[in-house]
C-alpha positions in Angstrom: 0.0 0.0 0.0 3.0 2.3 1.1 4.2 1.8 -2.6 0.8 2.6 -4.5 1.1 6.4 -2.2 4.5 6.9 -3.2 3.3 6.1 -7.2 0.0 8.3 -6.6 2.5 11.1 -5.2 5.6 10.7 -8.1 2.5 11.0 -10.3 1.2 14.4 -9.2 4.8 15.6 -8.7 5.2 14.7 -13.0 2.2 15.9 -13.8 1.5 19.3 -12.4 4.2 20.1 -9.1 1.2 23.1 -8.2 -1.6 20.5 -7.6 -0.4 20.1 -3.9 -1.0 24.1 -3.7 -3.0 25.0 -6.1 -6.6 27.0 -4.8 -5.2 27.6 -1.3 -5.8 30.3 0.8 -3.6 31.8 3.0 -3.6 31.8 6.7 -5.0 34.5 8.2 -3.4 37.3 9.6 -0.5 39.4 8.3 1.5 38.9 5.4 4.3 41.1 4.4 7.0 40.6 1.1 10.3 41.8 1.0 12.8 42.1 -1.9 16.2 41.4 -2.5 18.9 43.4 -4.2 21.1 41.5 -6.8 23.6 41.3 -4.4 21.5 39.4 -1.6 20.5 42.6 0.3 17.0 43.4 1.3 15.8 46.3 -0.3 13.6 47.8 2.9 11.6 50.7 1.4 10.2 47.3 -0.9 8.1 46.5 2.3 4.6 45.6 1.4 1.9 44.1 3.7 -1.5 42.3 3.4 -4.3 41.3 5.8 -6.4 38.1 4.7 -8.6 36.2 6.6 -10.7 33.4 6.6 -12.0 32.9 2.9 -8.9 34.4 1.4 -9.8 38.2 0.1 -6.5 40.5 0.9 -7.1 43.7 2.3 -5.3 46.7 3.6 -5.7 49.2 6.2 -5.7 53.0 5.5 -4.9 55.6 8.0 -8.5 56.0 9.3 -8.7 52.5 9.8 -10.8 51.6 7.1 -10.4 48.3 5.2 -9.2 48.6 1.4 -9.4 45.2 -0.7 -6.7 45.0 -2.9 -5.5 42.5 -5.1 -2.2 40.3 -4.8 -0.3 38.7 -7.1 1.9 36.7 -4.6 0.9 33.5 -4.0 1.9 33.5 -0.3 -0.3 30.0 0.4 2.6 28.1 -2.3 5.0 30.2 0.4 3.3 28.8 3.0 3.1 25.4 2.2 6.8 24.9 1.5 8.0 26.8 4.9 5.4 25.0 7.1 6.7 22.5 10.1 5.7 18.6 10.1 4.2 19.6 13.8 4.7 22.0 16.8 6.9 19.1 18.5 9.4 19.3 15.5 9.6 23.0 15.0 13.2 24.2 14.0 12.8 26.6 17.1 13.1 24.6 20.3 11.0 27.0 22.1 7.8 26.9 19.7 7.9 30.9 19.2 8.8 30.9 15.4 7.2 28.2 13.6 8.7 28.4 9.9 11.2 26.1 8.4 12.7 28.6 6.6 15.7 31.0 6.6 13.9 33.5 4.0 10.5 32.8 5.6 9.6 33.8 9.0 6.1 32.6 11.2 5.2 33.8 14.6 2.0 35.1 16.4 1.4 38.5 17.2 1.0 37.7 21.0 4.3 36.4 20.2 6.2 39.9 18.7 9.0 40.3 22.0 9.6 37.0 22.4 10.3 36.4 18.7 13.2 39.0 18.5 15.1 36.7 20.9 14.6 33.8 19.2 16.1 35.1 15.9 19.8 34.4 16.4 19.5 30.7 17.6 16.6 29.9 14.8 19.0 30.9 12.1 21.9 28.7 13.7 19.7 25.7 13.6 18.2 26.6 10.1 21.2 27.5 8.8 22.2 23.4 9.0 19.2 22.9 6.8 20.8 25.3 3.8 22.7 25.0 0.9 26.2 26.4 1.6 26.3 29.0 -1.1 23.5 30.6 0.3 25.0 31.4 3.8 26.2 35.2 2.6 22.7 35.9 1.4 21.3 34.4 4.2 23.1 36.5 6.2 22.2 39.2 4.7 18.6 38.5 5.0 19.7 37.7 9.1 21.0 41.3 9.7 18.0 43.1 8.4 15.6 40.6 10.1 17.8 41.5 13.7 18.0 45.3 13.2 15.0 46.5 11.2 12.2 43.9 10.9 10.4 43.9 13.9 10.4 47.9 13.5 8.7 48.3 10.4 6.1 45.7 11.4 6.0 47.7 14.5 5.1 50.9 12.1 2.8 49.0 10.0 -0.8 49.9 10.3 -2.0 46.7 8.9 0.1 44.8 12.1 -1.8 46.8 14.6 -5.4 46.0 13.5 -4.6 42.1 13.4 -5.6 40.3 16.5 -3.3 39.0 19.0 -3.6 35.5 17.9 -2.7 36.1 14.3 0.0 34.8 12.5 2.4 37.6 11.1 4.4 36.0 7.7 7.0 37.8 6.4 8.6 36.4 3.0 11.8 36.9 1.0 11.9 37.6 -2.8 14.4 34.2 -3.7 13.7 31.5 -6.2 10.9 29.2 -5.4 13.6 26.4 -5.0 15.8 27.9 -2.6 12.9 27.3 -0.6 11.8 23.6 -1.3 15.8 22.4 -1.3 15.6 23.9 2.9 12.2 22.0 3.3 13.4 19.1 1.9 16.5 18.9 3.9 14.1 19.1 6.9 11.9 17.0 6.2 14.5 14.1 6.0 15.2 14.5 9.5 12.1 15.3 11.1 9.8 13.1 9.3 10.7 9.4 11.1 8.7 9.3 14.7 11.8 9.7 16.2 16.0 9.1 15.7 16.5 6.3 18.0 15.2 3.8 15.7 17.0 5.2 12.3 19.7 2.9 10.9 21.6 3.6 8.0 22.2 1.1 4.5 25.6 0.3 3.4 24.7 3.2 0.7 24.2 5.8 3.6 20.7 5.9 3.1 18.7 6.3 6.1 15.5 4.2 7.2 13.1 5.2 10.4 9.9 4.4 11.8 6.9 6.5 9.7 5.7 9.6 11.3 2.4 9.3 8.9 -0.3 8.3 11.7 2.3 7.0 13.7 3.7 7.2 17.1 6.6 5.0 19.1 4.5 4.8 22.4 8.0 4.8 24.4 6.4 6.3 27.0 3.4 4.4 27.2 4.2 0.9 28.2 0.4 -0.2 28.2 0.3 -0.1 24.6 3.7 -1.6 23.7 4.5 -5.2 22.8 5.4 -6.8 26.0 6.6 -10.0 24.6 8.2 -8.7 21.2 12.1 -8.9 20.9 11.7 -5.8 18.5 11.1 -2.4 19.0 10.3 -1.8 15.3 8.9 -3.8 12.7 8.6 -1.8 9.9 11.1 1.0 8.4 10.5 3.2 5.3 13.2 5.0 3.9 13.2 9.0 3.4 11.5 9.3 -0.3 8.8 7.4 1.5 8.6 9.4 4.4 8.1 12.5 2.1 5.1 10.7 0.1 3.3 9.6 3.1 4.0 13.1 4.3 2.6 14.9 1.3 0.0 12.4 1.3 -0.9 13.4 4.0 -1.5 17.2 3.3 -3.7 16.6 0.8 -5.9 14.6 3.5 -5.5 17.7 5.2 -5.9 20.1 2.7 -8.5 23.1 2.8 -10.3 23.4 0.5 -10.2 19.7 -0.2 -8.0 18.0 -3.0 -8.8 15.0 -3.6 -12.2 13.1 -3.6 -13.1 11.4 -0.3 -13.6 8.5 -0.4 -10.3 8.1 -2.9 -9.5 5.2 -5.0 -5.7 4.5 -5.7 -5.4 2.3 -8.7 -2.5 -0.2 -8.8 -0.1 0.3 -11.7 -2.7 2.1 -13.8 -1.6 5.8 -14.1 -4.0 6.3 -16.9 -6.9 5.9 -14.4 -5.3 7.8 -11.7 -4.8 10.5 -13.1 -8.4 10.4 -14.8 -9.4 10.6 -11.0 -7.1 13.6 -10.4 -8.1 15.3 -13.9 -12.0 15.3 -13.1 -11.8 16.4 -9.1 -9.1 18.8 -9.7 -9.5 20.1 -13.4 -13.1 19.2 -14.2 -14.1 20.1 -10.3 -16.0 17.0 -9.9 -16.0 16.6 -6.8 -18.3 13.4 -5.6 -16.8 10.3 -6.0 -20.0 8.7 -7.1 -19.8 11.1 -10.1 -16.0 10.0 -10.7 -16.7 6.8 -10.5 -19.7 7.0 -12.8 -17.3 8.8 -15.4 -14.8 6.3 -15.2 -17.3 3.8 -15.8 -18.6 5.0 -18.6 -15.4 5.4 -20.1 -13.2 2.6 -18.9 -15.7 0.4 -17.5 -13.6 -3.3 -17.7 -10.9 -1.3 -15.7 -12.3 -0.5 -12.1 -10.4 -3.0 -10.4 -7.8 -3.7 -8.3 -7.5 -0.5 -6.1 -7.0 0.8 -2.6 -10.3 2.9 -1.2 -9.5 5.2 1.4 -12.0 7.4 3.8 -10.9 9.8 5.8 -12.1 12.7 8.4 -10.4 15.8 9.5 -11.7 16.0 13.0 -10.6 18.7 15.8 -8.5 16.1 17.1 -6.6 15.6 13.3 -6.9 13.6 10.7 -8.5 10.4 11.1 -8.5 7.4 8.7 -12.0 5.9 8.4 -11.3 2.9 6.0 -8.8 1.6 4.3 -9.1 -1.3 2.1 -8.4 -2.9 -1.1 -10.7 -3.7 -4.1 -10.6 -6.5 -6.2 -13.4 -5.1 -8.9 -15.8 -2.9 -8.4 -19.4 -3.5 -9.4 -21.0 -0.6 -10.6 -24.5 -1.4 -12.5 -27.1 -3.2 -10.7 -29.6 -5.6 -12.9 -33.0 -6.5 -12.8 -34.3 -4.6 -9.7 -37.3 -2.2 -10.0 -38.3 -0.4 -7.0 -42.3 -0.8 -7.6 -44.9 1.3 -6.3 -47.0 -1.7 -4.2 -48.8 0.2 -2.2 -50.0 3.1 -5.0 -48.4 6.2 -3.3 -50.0 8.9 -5.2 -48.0 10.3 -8.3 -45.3 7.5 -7.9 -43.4 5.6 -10.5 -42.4 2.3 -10.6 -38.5 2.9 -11.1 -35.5 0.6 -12.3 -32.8 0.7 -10.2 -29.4 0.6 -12.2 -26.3 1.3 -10.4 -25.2 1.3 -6.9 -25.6 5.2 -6.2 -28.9 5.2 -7.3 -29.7 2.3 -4.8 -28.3 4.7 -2.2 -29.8 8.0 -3.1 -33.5 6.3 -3.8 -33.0 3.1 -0.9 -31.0 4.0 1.5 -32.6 7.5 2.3 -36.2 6.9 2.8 -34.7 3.9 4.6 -33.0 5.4 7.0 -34.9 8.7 7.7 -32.8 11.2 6.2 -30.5 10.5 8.7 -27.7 8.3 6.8 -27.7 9.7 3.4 -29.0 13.3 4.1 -30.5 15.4 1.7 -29.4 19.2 2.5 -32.5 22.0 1.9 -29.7 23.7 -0.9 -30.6 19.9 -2.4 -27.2 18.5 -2.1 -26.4 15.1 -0.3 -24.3 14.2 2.8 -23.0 10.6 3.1 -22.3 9.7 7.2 -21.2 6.6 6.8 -18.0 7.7 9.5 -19.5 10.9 10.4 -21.0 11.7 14.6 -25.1 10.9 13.9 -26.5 13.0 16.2 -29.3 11.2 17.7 -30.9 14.5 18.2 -32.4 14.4 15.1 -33.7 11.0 14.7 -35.3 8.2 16.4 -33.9 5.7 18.7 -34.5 3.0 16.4 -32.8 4.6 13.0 -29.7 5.6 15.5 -29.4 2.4 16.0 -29.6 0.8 12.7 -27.1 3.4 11.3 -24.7 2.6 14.1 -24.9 -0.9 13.5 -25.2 -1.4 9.8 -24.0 1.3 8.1 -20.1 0.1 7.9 -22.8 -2.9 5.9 -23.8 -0.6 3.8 -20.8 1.2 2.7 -18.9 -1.7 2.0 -22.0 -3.2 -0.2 -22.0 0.1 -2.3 -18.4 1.7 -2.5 -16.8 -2.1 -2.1 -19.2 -4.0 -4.2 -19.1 -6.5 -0.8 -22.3 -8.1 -2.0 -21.8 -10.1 1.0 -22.3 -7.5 3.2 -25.9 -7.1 3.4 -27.8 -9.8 4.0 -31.4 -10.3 3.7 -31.7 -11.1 7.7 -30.0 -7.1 7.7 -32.2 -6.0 5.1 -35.3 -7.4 6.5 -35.3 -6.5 10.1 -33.9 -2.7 9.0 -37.1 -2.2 7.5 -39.8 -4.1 9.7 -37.9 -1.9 12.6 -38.1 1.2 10.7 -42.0 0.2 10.1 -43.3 -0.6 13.4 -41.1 2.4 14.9 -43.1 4.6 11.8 -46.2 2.9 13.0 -45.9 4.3 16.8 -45.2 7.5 16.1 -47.5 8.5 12.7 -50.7 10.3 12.7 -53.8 8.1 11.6 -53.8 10.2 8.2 -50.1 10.2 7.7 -48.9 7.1 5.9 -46.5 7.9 3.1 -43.1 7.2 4.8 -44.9 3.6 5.9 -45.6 3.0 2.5 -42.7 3.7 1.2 -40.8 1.6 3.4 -43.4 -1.1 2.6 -41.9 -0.6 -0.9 -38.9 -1.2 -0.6 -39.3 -4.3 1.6 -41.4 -5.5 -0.6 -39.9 -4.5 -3.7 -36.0 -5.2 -3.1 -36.2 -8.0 -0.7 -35.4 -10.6 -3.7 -32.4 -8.4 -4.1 -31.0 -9.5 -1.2 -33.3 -12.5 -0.7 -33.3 -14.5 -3.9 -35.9 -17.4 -3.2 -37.8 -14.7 -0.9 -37.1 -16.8 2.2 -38.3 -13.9 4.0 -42.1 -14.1 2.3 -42.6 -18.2 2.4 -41.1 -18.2 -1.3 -43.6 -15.6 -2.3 -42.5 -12.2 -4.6 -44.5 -9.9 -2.5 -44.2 -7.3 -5.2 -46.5 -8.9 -7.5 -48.4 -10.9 -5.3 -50.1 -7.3 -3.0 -51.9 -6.0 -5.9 -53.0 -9.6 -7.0 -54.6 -10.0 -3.2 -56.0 -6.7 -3.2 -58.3 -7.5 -6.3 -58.5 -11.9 -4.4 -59.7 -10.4 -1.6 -62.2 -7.8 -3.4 -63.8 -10.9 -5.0 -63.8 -13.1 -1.6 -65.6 -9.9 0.4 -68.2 -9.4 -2.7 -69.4 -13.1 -3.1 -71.1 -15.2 -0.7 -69.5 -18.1 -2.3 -65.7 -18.0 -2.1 -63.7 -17.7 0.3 -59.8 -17.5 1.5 -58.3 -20.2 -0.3 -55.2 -21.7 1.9 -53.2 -19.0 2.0 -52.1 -17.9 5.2 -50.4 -14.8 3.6 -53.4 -13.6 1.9 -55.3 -14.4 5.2 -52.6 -11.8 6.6 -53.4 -9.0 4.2 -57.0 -9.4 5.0 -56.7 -9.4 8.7 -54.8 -6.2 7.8 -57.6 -4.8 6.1 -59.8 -5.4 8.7 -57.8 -4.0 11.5 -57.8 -0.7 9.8 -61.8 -0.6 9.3 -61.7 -1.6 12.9 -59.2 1.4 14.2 -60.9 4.1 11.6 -64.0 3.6 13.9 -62.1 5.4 16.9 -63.3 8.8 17.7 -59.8 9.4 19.6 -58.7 13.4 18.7 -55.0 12.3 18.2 -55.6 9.4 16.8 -52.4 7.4 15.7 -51.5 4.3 14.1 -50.2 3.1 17.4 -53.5 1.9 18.2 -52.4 -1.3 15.8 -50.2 -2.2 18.1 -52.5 -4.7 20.4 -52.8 -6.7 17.0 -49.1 -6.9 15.4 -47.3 -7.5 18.9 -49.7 -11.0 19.0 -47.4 -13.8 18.0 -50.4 -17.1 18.6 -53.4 -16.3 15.9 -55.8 -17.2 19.1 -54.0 -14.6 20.4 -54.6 -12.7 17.4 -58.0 -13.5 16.3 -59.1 -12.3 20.5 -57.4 -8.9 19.9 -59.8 -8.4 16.7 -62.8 -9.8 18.4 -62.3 -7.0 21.3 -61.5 -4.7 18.3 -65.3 -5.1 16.8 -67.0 -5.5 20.5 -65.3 -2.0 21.4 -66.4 -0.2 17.8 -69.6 -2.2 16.9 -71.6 0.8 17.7 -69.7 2.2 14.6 -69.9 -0.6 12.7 -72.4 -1.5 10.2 -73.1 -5.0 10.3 -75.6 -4.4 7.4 -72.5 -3.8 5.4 -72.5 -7.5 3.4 -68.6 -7.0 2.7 -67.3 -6.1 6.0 -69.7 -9.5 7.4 -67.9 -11.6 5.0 -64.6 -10.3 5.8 -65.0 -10.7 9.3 -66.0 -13.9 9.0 -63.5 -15.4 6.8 -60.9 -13.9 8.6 -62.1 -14.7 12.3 -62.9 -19.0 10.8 -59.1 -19.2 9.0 -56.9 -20.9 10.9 -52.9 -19.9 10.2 -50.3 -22.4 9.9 -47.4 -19.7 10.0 -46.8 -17.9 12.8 -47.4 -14.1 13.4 -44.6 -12.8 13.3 -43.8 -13.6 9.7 -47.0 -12.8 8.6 -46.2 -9.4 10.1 -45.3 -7.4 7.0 -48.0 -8.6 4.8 -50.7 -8.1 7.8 -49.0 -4.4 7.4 -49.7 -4.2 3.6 -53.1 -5.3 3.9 -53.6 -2.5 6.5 -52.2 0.9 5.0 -53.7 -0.5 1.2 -56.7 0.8 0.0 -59.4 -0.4 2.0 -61.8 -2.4 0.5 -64.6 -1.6 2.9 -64.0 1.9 2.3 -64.4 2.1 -1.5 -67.0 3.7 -3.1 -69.4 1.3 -4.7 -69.0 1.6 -8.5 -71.7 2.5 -10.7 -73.1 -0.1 -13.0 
């Protein structure tokens, strides 16, 4: 894996050497540019400062205090990027009040101005070690003038007094770009292992040490160390790997972001890498669903064989979600159609036909919004490693994100078909259902029906001889007992046939005429509850026999249908238990009631 970074990063650096800076801003506070004379000295009346903050607009101050945007041409985030420290702990400046790398760059805070002064002379000692040896005049030229005039004409500066203590103030030197990377570089190969004790050197002088990237040597902490290894490391990379996993890093890091997230990292195909770089960074494509999808379309025998990364950068740091490698990715899905079952009003029966579509259009009604969020601007986010915030959904969908959505992620961006089974799949929705089913007004029934669905529509998906339904397609089969049971209720002379599923959808209808009778102000479908939490059909068949004793001052039992339904559902007796009848006892309920349609007109 290492070696696919270090490929991914060699590949940037050929291609374009600006991608790892390219769109960034630079930090806020104050920035100030001097330049150099052809002989090395720093020509002082070429001072010129800028303010920027947060979203990147330079501005200056005048004398009344008033901001002025101006523009800049210096691209003091590229600046910043190649003077910048691996961390705090490895500043050049043992005392943590400059924080630059740099002998022509110089970083400290504002609250920071007196202490920096004496810090000068021993920060350009140690960087000096760090610099190519015919640069030491000019660096001491740039020395002097930083001792004996810097600090007074940031003093004078306008712009430095309306920046806030805890500010950065920058100041740069006019040299060559690469002056400044050869310095970096020379740091970076000694500050970017963990730590020097474990460095050994080849016979070719080259130097290998334990990876700072996400790393840490735990000397101090004996309750996570090895107790019973004879090793103290067992792994070294050498330096050109430490600065790949390093720069790999920043652009983990990087605001605003630079790569897509999750990331694919094909192996030995630079033609598809950099087709992921060229349509996030040139194209601004920025969802990996969309990359993928492009890719697809264009190289679709080729999407295999690659690591996926996820990552987060939290307030604690960067955090690696997932990493993981894929053998082939399965992007189209084939013959599933989400059907409309239970006749939602101005609802399509849909094909389903690739794996983001079953995410967007399964996964959130599913799970509430809550998983796959849809934003009021109409964008999505995807918290498949994000905090949920139980705040803002029930008990029941926290749950089932918490435990099922690493099921999910690897089923779509892993094509782990494995992953979701049709136990998962099943008792996501019943749960999502019954918790729908306590908490939905009597007249609200959409997001029940639509759950009822998908059950019923994708189940074979995951479910391929529709264990979960007796062996039944419940997709089809709903609509064909709606019109059974229409023909059952209107003639004297047939009745159920032995079916205890189509028994279970005409329990369901009855239950609702039964609970439509209640004259309750709130009124709620929990009031179903008495009959679905039944798991004997005595048990059952009691509940609806109370049911009709508590309404029967309601109900009409002049109405010819609603006898016949009552009795054929009260004389069946059910083979299977309840509890698997469950879903279908659910369709019958929230589908059009039979009892309640208006007689048709000869």
């Amino acid at each position: 894996m290492i070696r696919e970074i270090l490929n991914f990063i060699k590949l940037i650096e050929k291609n374009d050497l600006d991608y790892f800076t390219a769109n960034l801003n630079p930090t806020p506070g104050l920035h100030i540019f001097l330049q150099l004379s052809e002989q090395g000295k720093v020509i002082e009346n070429s001072y010129d400062s800028y303010v920027f903050k947060k979203n990147g607009i330079a501005f200056k101050y005048d004398k009344e205090g008033n901001e002025i945007l101006v523009d800049c041409t210096i691209d003091f985030a590229k600046l910043e990027y190649y003077s910048s420290p691996v961390s705090m702990n490895k500043a050049i400046d043992i005392k943590k009040q400059i924080h630059s790398t740099s002998p022509y760059i110089i970083w400290f805070k504002k609250e920071k101005y007196s202490n920096t002064k004496d810090r000068i002379k021993e920060y350009y000692q140690k960087v000096m070690e760090y610099s190519n040896s015919q640069e030491i005049e000019q660096i001491n030229l740039v020395e002097e003038f930083v001792q004996n005039k810097l600090f007074m004409k940031i003093k004078d500066d306008i712009n430095y007094e309306k920046i806030k203590a805890k500010d950065y103030i920058k100041v740069y030197f006019d040299v060559p770009l690469n002056n400044i990377i050869t310095v970096q570089n020379n740091y970076l190969k000694e500050k970017l292992f963990v730590s020097n004790n474990f460095n050994i050197s080849s016979n070719t002088k080259e130097t290998f040490g334990l990876s700072g990237f996400l790393n840490g040597a735990n000397v101090k902490k004996k309750f996570i160390q090895h107790q019973t290894a004879n090793y103290l490391v067992n792994n070294r990379i050498d330096t050109k790997q430490a600065v790949a996993l390093y720069k790999f890093e920043k652009l983990l890091k990087s605001k605003p972001r630079k790569l897509p997230n999750p990331l694919p990292i094909f192996i030995e195909r630079e033609e598809l890498n950099n087709q992921v770089l060229r349509l996030y960074g040139t194209k601004g494509i920025k969802r990996f669903q969309a990359i993928i999808r492009d890719l697809y379309e264009n190289k679709s025998d080729d999407l295999t064989n690659y690591y996926l990364f996820n990552w987060s950068n939290t307030k604690n740091g960067l955090v690696i979600n997932d990493i993981d490698f894929v053998s082939s990715f399965k992007y189209k899905i084939h013959n599933l159609k989400l059907q409309n079952v239970m006749k939602l009003e101005n609802v399509l029966s849909k094909s389903i036909e690739n794996v983001f579509q079953f995410e967007l259009e399964i996964l959130q009604p599913i799970f509430n919004n809550s998983l796959i969020v849809k934003t009021k601007k109409g964008d999505f986010l995807f918290k498949y490693f994000d905090e949920i915030d139980y705040k803002f959904c029930s008990k029941t969908t926290y749950l089932n994100i918490m435990n099922y959505r690493l099921n999910f992620y690897n089923f779509i961006y892993k094509s782990k078909k494995e992953a979701v089974t049709k136990i998962i799949f099943y008792r996501i929705l019943i749960s999502e259902i019954l918790n729908e089913i306590k908490n939905s007004e009597f007249n609200k029934t959409w997001e029940i029906k639509e759950k009822l669905n998908i059950l019923f529509s994708i189940n074979q998906f995951f479910d391929k001889t529709n264990k979960n339904f007796g062996g039944i397609n419940m997709a089809s089969q709903i609509p064909k007992y709606l019109s059974q049971l229409r023909e059952i209720i209107s003639n004297e002379e047939k009745h159920l046939p032995d079916d205890d599923y189509l028994f279970a959808f005409a329990a369901g209808q009855l239950i609702y005429y039964i609970i439509y009778q209640s004259q309750a102000a709130n009124k709620t479908h929990a009031l179903l509850e008495p009959y679905i939490s039944k798991t004997e059909p005595k048990q059952f068949k009691t509940v609806i026999t109370r049911g009709i004793e508590q309404y029967k001052h309601s109900l009409n039992f002049g109405h010819i249908k609603l006898e016949k339904l009552v009795s054929e559902v009260l004389g069946y007796e059910s083979k299977i238990e309840l509890k698997k009848l469950q879903p279908v006892i659910l369709a019958g309920y929230f589908s059009n009631s039979l009892l309640l349609e208006k007689k048709q007109s000869n």
